[in-house]
Every structure is written in C-alpha cells, then in structure tokens.
DRENVOSE-200216 format. One record per residue (C-alpha): x, y, z. Coordinates in steps of 0.02 Angstrom, whole numbers, plus 50000, padded with zeros to 5 digits. Layout:
% DRENVOSE-200216
XYZ/...
//
This chain:
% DRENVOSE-200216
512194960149077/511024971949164/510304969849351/508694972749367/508414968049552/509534962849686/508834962949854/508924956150003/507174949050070/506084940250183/505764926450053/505964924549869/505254911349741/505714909149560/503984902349469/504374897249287/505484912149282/504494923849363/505454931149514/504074933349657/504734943249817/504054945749974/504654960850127/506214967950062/507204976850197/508764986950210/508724987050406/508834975450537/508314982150721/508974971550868/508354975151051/510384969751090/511794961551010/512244949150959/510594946450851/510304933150743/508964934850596/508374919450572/508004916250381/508194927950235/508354928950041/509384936649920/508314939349756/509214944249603/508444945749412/509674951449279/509624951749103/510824945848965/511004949648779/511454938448627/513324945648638/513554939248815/513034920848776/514204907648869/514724902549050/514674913349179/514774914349362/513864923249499/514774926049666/514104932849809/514964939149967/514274945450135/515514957650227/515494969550369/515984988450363/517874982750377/517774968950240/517564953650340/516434940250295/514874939050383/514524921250330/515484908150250/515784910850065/514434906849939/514944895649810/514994902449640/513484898949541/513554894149356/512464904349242/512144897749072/511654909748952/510854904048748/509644918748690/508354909948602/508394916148390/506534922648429/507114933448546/508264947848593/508764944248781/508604931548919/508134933849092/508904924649234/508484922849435/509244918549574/508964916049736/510024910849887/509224907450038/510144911150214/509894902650390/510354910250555/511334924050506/512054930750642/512704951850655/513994953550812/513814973850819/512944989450743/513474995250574/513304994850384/513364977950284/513564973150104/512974957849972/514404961849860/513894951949685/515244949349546/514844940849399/516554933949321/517634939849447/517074959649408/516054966949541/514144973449489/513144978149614/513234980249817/511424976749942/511844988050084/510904983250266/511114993450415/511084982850590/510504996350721/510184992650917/508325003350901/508255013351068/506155007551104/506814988151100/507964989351222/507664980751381/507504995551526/509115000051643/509084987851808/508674997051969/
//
C-alpha cells in the first residue's frame, strides 16, 4: 500500500474515483483561544497492489502534542481491495469530513492514519494565536 496524498483540507470530493481537493492547510491562525474551525476535510488517495488484496481497515486519530484526542475517535473504515486482471493496482479515496472542531491552546497537531492497526502516515497542523488578529490591549 502506498499513500499518495493525505491532507487535511478545506473540502474534498471523490468523483468516480477521482480525488478533487480544494485549500489544503497546515496552519490554523486564531485571533484567541479557544478557536473553533468550523468544517474541514481529510483527503487521502493510496494505492494497493495485487499482493495486498483482502480486508483492510483505515483508522484515523486526531491528537494533540501530548497524545490526547482532539475529537472523538473515527470509526475504522473498511477498505476492500480486488485488483482488476487488466490491471496492476487499484486506487482508493477517502474522505472524512469534520464539523466544529474545536483547538483549546497553541501547539502542533496530528491525523495519525494506521491501516491494520500499523501506523502510515501523520498530517501535522500547527494552531498559532497570529500576533495582527489579536484584539488590542484595553486602556
């Protein structure tokens, strides 16, 4: 299994298995915390050989710096995987779309993904307080 893309997003769309994304980011600038973002996407396309046909499962975790879950846990999603006899791989997308995510303090984030229990990849995003959005000192 290779990963071609994993990002995180302003909005993703699979189209007959063509994985359209739109504003990837890596940052999130708050004028003051807590901040709440209100909808984003995770976008991942990976590949799979004939050798790697069968079951598998996709799981997805988003943690702070010290581990902790940012969000409830996202079920594990099945991924089915039959390489056509015409062909030599099979592509696969998916997409998870978040709500209302809300960051309590500054710091470095992580969309952790496993696929059967073995982690593969890691979408870092830095939440940062930007110094021209905050609101000026009260007099």
């Amino acid at each position: 299994m290779d990963i071609q893309v994993a990002v995180l997003c302003d909005a993703a769309t699979d189209n007959n298995g063509k994985l359209n994304i739109l504003g990837t980011f890596d940052t999130i600038y708050a004028a003051h915390l807590p901040v709440t973002h209100p909808q984003c996407s995770i976008a991942i396309r990976m590949t799979f050989n004939k050798v790697e046909e069968g079951a598998h499962k996709v799981t997805l975790s988003f943690m702070d710096e010290d581990g902790k879950p940012v969000m409830p846990p996202i079920p594990a999603m099945p991924v089915e995987v039959a390489v056509p006899d015409e062909t030599i791989f099979l592509s696969r997308n998916i997409i998870v779309n978040i709500q209302k995510l809300r960051f309590e303090r500054e710091g470095l984030y992580s969309i952790d993904i496993a696929m059967d229990g073995r982690q593969e990849r890691s979408i870092p995003l830095l939440v940062k307080i930007a110094p021209q959005l905050r609101p000026p000192p009260a007099s």
